[in-house]
PyMOL CGO cylinders between C-alpha atoms (Angstrom):
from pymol import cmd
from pymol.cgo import CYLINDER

trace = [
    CYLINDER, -119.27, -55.52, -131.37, -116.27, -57.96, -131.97, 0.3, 1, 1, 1, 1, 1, 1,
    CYLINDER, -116.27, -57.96, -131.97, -114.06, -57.35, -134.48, 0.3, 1, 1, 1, 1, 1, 1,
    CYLINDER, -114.06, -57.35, -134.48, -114.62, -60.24, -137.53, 0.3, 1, 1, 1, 1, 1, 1,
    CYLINDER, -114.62, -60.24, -137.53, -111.20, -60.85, -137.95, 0.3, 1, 1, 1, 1, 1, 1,
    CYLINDER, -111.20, -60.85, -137.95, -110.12, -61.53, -135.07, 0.3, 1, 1, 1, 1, 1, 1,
    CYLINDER, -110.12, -61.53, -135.07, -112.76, -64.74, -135.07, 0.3, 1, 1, 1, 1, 1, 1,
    CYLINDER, -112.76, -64.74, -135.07, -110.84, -66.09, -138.02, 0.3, 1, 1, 1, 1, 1, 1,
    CYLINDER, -110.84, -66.09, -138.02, -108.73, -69.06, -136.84, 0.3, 1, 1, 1, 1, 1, 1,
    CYLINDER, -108.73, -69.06, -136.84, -108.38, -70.31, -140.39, 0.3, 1, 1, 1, 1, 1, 1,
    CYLINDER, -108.38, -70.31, -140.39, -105.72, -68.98, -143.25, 0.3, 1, 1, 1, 1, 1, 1,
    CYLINDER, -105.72, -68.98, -143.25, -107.55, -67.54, -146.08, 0.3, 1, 1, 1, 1, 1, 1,
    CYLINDER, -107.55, -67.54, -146.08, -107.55, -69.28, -149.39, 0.3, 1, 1, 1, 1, 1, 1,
    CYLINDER, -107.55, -69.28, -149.39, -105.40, -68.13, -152.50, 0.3, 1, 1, 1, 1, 1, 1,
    CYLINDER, -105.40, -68.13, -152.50, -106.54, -71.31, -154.91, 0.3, 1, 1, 1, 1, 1, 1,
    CYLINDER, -106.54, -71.31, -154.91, -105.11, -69.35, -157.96, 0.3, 1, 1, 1, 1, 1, 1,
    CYLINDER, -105.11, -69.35, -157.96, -101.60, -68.75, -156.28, 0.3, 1, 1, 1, 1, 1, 1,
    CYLINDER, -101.60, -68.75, -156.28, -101.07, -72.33, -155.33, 0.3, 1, 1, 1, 1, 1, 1,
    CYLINDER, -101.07, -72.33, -155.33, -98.27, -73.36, -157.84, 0.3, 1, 1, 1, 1, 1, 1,
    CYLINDER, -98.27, -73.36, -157.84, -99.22, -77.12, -156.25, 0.3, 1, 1, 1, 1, 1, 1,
    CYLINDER, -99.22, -77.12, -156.25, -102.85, -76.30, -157.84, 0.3, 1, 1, 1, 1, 1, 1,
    CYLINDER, -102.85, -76.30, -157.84, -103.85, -78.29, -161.20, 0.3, 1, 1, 1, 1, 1, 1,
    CYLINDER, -103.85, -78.29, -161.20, -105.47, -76.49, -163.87, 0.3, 1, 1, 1, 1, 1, 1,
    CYLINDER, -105.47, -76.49, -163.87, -109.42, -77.62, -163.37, 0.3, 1, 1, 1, 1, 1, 1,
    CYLINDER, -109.42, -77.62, -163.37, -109.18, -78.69, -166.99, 0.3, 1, 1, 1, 1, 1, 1,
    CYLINDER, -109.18, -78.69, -166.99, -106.31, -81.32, -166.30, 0.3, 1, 1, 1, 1, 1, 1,
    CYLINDER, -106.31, -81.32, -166.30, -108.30, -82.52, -162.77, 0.3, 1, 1, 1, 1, 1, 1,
    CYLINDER, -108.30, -82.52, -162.77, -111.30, -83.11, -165.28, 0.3, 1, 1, 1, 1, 1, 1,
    CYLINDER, -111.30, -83.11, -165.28, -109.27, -85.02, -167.57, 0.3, 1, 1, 1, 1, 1, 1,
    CYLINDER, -109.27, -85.02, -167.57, -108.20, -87.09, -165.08, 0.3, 1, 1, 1, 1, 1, 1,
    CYLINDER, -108.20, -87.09, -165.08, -111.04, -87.98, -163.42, 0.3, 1, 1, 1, 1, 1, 1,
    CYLINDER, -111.04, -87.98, -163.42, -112.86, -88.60, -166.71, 0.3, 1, 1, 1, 1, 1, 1,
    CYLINDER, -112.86, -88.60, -166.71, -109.55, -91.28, -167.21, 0.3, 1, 1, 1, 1, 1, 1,
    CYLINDER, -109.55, -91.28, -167.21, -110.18, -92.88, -164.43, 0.3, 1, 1, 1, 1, 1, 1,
    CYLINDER, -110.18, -92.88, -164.43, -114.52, -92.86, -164.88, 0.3, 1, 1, 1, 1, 1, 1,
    CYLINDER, -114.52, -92.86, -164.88, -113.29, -94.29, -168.38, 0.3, 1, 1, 1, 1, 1, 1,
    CYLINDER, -113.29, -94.29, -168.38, -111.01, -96.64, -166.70, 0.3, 1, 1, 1, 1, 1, 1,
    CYLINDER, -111.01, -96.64, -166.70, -112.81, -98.35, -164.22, 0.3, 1, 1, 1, 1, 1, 1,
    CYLINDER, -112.81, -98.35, -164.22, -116.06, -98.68, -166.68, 0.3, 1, 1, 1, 1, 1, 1,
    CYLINDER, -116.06, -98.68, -166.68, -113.43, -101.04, -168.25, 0.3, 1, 1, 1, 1, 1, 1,
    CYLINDER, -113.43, -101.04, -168.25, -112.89, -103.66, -165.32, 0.3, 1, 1, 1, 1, 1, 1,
    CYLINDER, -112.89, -103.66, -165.32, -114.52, -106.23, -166.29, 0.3, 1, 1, 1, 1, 1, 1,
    CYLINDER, -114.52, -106.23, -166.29, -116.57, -108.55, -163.94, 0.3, 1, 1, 1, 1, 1, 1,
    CYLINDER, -116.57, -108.55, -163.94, -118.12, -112.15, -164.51, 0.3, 1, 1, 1, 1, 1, 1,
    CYLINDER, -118.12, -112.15, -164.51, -121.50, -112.04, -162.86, 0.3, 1, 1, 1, 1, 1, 1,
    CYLINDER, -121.50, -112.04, -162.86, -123.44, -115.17, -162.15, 0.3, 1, 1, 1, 1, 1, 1,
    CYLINDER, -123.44, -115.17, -162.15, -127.26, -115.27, -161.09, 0.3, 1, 1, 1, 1, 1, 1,
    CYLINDER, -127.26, -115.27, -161.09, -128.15, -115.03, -157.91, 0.3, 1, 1, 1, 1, 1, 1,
    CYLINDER, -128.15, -115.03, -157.91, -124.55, -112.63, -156.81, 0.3, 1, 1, 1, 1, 1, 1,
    CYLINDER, -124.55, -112.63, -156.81, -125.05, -109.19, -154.87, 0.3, 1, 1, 1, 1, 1, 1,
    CYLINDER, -125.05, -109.19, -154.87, -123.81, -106.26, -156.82, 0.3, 1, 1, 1, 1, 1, 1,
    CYLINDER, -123.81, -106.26, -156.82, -123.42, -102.49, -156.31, 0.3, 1, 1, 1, 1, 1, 1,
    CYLINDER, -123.42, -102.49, -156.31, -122.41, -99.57, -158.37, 0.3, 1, 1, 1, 1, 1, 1,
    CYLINDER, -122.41, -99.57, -158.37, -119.26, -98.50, -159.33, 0.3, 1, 1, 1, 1, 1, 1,
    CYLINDER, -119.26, -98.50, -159.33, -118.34, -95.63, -158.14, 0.3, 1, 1, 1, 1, 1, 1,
    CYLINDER, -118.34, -95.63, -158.14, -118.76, -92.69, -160.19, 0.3, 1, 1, 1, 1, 1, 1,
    CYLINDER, -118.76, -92.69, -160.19, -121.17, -95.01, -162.97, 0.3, 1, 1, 1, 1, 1, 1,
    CYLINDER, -121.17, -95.01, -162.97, -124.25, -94.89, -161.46, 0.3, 1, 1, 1, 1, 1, 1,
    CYLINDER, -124.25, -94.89, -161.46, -126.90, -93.83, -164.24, 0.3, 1, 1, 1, 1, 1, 1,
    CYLINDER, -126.90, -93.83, -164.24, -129.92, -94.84, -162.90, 0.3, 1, 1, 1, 1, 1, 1,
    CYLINDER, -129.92, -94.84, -162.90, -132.55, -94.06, -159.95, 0.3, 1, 1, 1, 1, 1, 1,
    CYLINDER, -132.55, -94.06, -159.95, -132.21, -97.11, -158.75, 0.3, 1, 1, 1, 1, 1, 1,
    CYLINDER, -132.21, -97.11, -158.75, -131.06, -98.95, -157.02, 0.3, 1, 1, 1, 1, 1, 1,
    CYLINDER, -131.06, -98.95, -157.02, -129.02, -96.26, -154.88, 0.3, 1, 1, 1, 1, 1, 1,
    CYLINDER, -129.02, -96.26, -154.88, -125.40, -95.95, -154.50, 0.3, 1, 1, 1, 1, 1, 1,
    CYLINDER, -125.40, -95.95, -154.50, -123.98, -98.57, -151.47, 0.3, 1, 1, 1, 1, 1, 1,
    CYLINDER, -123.98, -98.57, -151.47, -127.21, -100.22, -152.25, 0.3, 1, 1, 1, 1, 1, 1,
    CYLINDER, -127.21, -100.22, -152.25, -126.93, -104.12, -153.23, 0.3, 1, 1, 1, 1, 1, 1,
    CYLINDER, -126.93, -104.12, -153.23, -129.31, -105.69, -155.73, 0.3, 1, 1, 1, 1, 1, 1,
    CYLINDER, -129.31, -105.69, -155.73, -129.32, -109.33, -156.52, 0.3, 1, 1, 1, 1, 1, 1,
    CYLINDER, -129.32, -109.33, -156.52, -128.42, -110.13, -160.25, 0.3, 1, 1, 1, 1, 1, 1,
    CYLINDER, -128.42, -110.13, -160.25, -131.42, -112.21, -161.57, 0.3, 1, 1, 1, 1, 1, 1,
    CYLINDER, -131.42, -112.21, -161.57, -130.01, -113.16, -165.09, 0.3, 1, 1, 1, 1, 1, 1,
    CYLINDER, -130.01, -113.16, -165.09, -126.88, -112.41, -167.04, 0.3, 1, 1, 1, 1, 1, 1,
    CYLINDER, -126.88, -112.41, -167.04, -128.39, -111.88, -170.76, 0.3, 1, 1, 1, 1, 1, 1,
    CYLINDER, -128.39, -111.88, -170.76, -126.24, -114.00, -173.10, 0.3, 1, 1, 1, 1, 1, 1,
    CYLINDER, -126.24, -114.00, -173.10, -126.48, -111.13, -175.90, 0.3, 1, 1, 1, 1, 1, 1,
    CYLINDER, -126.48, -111.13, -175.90, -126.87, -107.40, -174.12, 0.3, 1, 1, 1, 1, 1, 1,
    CYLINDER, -126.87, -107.40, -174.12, -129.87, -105.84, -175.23, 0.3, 1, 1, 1, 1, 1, 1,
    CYLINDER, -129.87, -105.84, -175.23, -130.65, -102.13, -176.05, 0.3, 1, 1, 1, 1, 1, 1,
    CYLINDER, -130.65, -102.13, -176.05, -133.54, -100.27, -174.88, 0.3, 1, 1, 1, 1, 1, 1,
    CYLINDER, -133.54, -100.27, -174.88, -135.80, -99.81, -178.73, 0.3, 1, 1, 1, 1, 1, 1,
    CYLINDER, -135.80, -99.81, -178.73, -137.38, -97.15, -176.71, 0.3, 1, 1, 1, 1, 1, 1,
    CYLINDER, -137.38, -97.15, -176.71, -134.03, -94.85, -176.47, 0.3, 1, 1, 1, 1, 1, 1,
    CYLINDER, -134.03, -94.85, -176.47, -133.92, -93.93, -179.92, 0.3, 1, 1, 1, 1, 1, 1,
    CYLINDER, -133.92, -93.93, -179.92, -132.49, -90.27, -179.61, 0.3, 1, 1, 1, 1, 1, 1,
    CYLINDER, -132.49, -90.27, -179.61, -128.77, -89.91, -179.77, 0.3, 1, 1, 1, 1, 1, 1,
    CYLINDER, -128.77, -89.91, -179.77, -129.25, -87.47, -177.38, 0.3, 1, 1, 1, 1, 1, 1,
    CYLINDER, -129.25, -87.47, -177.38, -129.75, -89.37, -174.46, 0.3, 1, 1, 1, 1, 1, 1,
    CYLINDER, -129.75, -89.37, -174.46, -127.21, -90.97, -172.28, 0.3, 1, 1, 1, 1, 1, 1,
    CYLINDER, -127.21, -90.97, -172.28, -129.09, -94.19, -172.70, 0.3, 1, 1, 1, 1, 1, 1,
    CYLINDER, -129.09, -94.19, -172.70, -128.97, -94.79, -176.57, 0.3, 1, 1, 1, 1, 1, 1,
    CYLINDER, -128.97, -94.79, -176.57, -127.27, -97.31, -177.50, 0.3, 1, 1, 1, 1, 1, 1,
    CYLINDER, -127.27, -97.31, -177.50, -126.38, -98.70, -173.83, 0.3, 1, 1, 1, 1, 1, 1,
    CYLINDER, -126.38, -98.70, -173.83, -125.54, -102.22, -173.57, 0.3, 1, 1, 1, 1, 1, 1,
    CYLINDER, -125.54, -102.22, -173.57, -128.38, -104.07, -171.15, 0.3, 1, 1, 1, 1, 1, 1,
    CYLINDER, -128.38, -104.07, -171.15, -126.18, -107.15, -169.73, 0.3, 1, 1, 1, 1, 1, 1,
    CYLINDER, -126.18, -107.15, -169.73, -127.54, -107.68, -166.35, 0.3, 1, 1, 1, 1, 1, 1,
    CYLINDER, -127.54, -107.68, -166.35, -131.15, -108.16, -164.63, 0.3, 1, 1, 1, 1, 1, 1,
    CYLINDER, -131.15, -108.16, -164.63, -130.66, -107.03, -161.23, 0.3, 1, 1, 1, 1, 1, 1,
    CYLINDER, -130.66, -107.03, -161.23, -133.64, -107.01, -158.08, 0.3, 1, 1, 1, 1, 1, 1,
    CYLINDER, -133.64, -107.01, -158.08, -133.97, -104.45, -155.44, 0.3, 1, 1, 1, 1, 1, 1,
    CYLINDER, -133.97, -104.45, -155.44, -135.97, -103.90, -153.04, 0.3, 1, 1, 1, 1, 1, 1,
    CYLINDER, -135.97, -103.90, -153.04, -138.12, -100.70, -153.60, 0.3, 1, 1, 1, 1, 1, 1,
    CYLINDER, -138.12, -100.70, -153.60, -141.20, -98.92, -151.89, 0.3, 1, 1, 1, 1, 1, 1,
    CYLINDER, -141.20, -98.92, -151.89, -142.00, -102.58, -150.37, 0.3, 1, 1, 1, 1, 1, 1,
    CYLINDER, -142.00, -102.58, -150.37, -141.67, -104.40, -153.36, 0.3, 1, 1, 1, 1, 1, 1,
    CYLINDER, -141.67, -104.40, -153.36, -139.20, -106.65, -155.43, 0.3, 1, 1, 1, 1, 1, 1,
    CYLINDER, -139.20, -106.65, -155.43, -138.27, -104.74, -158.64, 0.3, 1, 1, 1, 1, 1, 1,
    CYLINDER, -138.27, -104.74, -158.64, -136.00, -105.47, -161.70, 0.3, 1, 1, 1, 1, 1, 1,
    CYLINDER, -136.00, -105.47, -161.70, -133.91, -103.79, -163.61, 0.3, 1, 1, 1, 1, 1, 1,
    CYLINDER, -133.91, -103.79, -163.61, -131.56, -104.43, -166.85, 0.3, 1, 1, 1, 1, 1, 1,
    CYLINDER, -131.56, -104.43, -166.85, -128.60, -102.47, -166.25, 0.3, 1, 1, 1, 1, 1, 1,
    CYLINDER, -128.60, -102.47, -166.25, -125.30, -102.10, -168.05, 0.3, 1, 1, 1, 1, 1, 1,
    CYLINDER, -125.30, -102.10, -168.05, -123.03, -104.54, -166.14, 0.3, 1, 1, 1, 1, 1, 1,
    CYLINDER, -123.03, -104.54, -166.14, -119.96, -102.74, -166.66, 0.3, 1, 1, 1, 1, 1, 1,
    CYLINDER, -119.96, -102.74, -166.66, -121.52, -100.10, -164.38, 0.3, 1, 1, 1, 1, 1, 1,
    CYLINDER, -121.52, -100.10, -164.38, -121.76, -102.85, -161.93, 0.3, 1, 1, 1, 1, 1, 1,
    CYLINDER, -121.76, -102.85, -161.93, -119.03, -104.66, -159.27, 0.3, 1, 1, 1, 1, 1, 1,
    CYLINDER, -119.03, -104.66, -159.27, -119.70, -107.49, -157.13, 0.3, 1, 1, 1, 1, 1, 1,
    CYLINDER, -119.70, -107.49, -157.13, -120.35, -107.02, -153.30, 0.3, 1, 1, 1, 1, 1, 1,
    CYLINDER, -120.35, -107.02, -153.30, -116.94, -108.22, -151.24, 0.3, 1, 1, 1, 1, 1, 1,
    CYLINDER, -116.94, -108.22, -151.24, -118.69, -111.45, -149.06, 0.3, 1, 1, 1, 1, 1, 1,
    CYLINDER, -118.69, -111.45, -149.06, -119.26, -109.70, -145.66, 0.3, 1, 1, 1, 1, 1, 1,
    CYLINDER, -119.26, -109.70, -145.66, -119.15, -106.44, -146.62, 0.3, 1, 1, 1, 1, 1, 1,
    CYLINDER, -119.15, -106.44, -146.62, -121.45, -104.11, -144.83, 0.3, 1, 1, 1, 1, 1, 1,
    CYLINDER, -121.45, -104.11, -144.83, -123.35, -101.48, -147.31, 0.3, 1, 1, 1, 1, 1, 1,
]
cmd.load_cgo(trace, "trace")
């Protein structure tokens, strides 16, 4: 039988004595800053554009992350969902600004979707 340590070829981990570490609490803060941040970029979409997710805002099923969807119509008032009507839910109250297609289980689909959620795909970009 070998002995276990002598397989290790990796130095063991001391996360807690790392004085380079961040507190968890200040690595949550930031990354909620920056989730918080980049819902803020604002994009002009036009009909008939290929958008994706932002990363880190995607909300829905569909369509999937790396995933492009065609935007259909830009809504000229965002709309809310009269079906959402518990402030419990992550989609009360969320601004509908964008009709997007995908493609899904053979079919053409749409979708309103928050916009800010949304960026446009780079021209020749592969997803």
């Amino acid at each position: 039988m070998r002995d276990k340590k002598s397989d290790r070829t990796f130095p063991a981990l001391h996360l807690a004595e790392a004085p380079e570490a961040d507190d968890p609490a200040v690595v949550h803060m930031r990354m909620l800053e920056e989730l918080a941040g980049r819902l803020d970029q604002y994009n002009v979409f036009a009909k008939g554009q290929f958008v994706m997710w932002k990363p880190g805002l995607k909300n829905r099923k569909f369509p999937d992350y790396g995933e492009p969807a065609i935007v259909t119509a830009v809504l000229v008032a965002p709309i809310f969902d009269p079906s959402e009507n518990a402030a419990g839910s992550p989609y009360f109250q969320e601004l509908l600004s964008l009709v997007i297609g995908v493609f899904c289980d053979d079919d053409f689909v749409e979708y309103r979707v928050d916009g800010r959620r949304f960026e446009p795909v780079e021209a020749g970009s592969s997803t």
